[in-house]
C-alpha positions in Angstrom: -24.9 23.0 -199.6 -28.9 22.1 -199.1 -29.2 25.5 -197.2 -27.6 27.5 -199.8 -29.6 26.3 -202.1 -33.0 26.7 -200.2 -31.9 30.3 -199.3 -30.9 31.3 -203.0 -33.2 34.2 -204.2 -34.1 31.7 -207.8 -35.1 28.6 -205.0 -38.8 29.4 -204.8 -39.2 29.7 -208.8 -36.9 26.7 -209.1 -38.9 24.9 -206.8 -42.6 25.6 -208.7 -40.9 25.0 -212.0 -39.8 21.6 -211.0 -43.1 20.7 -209.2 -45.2 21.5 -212.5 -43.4 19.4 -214.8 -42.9 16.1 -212.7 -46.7 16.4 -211.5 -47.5 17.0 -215.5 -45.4 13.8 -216.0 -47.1 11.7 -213.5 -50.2 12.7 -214.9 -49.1 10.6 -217.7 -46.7 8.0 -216.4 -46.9 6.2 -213.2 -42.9 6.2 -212.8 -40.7 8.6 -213.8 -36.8 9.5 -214.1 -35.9 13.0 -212.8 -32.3 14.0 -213.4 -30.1 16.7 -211.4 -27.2 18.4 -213.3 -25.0 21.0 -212.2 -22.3 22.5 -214.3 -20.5 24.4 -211.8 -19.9 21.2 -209.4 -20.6 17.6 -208.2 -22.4 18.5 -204.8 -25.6 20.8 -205.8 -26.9 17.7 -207.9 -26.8 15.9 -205.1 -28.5 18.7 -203.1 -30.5 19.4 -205.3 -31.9 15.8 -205.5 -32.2 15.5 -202.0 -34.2 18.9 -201.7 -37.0 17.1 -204.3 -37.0 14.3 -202.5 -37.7 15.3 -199.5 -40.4 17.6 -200.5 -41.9 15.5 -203.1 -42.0 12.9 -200.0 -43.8 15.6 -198.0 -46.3 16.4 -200.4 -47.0 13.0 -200.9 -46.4 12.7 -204.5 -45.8 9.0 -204.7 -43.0 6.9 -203.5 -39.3 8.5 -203.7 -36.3 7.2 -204.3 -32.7 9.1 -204.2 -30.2 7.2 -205.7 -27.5 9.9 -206.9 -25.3 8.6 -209.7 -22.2 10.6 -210.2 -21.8 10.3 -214.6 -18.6 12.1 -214.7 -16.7 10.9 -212.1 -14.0 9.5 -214.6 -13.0 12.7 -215.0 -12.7 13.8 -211.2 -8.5 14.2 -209.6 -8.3 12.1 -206.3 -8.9 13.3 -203.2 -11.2 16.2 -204.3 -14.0 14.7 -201.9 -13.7 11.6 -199.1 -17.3 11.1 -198.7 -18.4 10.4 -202.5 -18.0 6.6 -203.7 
């Protein structure tokens, strides 16, 4: 999942976007809240979060911390993934 999204041709732009509006918000704010939603399934948040993490962890922007909250899971039928919660 991580590598498809890192190899997607919208990754780089994605990427930049991202970067310029959490270091704009930590130009204000010493903590801040970054949210990852995807409408199309549960895994590219995840990825997703895990991507800016990592990077943002690299760069040394601050301290990171991943903790991946699944808000619709309520609405998920069993057995659609073994390794979430």
């Amino acid at each position: 999942m991580i590598s498809g999204l890192v190899f997607d041709h919208e990754f780089n732009s994605w990427l930049g976007s991202v970067k310029r509006m959490v270091l704009a918000e930590l130009a204000r704010k010493d903590d801040i809240l970054v949210v990852c939603v995807c409408k199309r399934g549960r895994h590219r948040s995840v990825a997703a979060a895990r991507i800016l993490t990592h990077v943002f962890h690299v760069c040394g922007v601050g301290e990171v911390s991943l903790f991946p909250r699944h808000l619709a899971r309520e609405s998920w039928w069993n057995g659609i993934c073994t390794d979430c919660e």
